[in-house]
matplotlib code that plots the C-alpha trace (Angstrom):
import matplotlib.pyplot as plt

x = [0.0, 3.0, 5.1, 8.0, 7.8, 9.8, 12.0, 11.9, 9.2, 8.2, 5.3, 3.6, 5.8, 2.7, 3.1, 0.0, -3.6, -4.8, -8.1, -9.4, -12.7, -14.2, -17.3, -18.5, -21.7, -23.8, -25.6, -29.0, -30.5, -28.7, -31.1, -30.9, -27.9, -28.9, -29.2, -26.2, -23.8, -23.4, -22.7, -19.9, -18.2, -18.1, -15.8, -12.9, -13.5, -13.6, -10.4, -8.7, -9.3, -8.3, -5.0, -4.4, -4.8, -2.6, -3.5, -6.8, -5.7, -6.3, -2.7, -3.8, -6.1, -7.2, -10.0, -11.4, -14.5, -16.2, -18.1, -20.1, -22.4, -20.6, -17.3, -15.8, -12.6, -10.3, -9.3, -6.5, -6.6, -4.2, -7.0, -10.4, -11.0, -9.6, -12.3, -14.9, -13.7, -13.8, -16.6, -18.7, -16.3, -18.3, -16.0, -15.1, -17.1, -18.2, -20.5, -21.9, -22.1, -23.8, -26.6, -27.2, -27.7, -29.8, -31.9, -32.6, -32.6, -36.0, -36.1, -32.5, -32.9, -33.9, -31.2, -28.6, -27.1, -24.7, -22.6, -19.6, -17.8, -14.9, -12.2, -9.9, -7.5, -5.0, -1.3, -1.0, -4.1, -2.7, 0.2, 1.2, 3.5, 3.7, 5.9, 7.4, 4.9, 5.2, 3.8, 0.2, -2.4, -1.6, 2.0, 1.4, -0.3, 2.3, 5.3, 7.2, 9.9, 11.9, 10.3, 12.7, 12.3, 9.3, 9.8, 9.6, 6.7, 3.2, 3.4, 6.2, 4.5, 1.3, 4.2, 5.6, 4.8, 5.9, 8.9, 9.8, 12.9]
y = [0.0, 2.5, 0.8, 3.6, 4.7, 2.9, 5.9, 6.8, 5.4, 1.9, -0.3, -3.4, -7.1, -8.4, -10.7, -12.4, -11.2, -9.3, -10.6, -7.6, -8.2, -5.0, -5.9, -3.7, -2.8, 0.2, 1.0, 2.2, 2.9, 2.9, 2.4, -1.3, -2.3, -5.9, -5.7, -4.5, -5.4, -8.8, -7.8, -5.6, -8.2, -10.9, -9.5, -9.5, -13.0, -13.9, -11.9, -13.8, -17.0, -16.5, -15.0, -18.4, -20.5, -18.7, -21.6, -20.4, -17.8, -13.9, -12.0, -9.6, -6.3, -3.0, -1.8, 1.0, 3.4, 5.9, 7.5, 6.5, 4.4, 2.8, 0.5, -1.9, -4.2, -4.1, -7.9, -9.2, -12.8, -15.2, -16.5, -16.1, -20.3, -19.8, -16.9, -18.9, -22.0, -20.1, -18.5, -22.0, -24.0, -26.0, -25.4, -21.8, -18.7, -17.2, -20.0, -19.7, -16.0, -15.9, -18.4, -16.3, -13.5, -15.0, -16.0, -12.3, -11.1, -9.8, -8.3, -6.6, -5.4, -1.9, -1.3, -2.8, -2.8, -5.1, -5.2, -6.5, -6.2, -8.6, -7.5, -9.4, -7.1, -9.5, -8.8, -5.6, -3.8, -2.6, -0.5, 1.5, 3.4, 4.7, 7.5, 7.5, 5.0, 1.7, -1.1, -0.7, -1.5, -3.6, -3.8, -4.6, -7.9, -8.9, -7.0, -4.1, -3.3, -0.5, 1.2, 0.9, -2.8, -2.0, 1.3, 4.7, 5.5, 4.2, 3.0, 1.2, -0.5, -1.4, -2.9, -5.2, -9.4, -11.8, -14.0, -10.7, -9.4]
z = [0.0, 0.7, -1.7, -3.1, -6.6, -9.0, -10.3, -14.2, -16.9, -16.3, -18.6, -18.1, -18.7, -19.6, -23.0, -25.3, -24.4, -21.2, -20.0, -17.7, -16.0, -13.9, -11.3, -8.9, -7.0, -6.2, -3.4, -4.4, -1.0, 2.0, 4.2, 3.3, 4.8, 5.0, 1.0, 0.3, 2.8, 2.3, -1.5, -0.7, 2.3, -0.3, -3.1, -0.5, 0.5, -3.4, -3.7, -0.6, -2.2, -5.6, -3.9, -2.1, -5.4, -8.2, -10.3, -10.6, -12.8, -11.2, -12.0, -9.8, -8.8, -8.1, -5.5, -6.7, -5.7, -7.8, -5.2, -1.6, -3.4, -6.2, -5.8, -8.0, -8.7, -11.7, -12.0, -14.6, -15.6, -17.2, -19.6, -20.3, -19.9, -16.0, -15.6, -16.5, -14.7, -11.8, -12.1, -12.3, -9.5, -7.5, -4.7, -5.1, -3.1, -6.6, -6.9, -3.6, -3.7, -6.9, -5.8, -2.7, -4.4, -7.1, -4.3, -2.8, -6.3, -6.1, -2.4, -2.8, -6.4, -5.6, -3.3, -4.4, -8.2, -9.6, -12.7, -14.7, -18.1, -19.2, -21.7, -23.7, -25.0, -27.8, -27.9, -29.6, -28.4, -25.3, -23.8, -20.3, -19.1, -15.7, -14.5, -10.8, -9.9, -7.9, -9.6, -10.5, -12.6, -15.6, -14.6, -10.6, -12.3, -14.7, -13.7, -14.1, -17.4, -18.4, -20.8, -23.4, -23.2, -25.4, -26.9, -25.8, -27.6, -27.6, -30.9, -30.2, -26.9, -29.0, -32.1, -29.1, -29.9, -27.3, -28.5, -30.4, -28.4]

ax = plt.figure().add_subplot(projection="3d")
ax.plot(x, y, z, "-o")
ax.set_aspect("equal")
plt.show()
């Protein structure tokens, strides 16, 4: 959390694809804290997990809010397959979690809201750079390069192909 800045330009060592999934929640009435609380203590339990069992596939994340009502998580996953597998586990939290809320569906769906979007970004459609920073992002989950290791401009870092160097 207080990591020091990595001096100079840095990007992302991530190589092929980027599978980038953002969830969140937002809290439509307040008042129903029974709704909505249970939503918002199960992502870090789901996040605890996944951290335990690298082989499931989660390279890592960001928790992010967008205001008192609305947060979210920026996941990034080795593959799309290991998302889904995880996301239908039989013996994972998601599962559980999901059914529970399916269950209250009705009774919670004016307080609380839920979303997702997935992303997978192929080799060539993506580039960072991050200036002064620790690791973060993109490059927290896949690790940090110099940025001349793919090219000082953005072009360059969108050009970059694993295998290339």
């Amino acid at each position: 959390m207080f990591e020091k800045p990595i001096p100079g330009r840095t990007t992302a060592a991530a190589e092929g694809d980027v599978v980038i999934l953002l969830i969140g929640m937002r809290i439509n009435h307040f008042r129903g804290v029974h709704h909505w609380l249970p939503v918002l203590l199960a992502m870090p339990r789901l996040l605890r997990e996944l951290s335990r069992n690298k082989s499931r596939g989660l390279l890592g994340y960001q928790l992010l809010t967008g205001s008192p009502r609305t947060y979210y998580v920026v996941q990034y996953w080795e593959s799309k397959e290991k998302l889904y597998a995880y996301a239908v586990a039989p013996d994972m939290l998601h599962r559980k979690a999901w059914a529970m809320i399916n269950r209250k569906e009705k009774k919670s769906r004016q307080h609380v809201g839920l979303w997702h979007e997935t992303y997978v970004v192929p080799e060539g459609g993506h580039e960072s750079i991050y200036a002064d920073m620790p690791a973060y992002g993109l490059a927290a989950a896949t690790g940090v390069l110099p940025i001349e290791k793919r090219g000082r401009r953005a072009a360059d870092r969108l050009a970059h192909r694993s295998g290339a160097e």
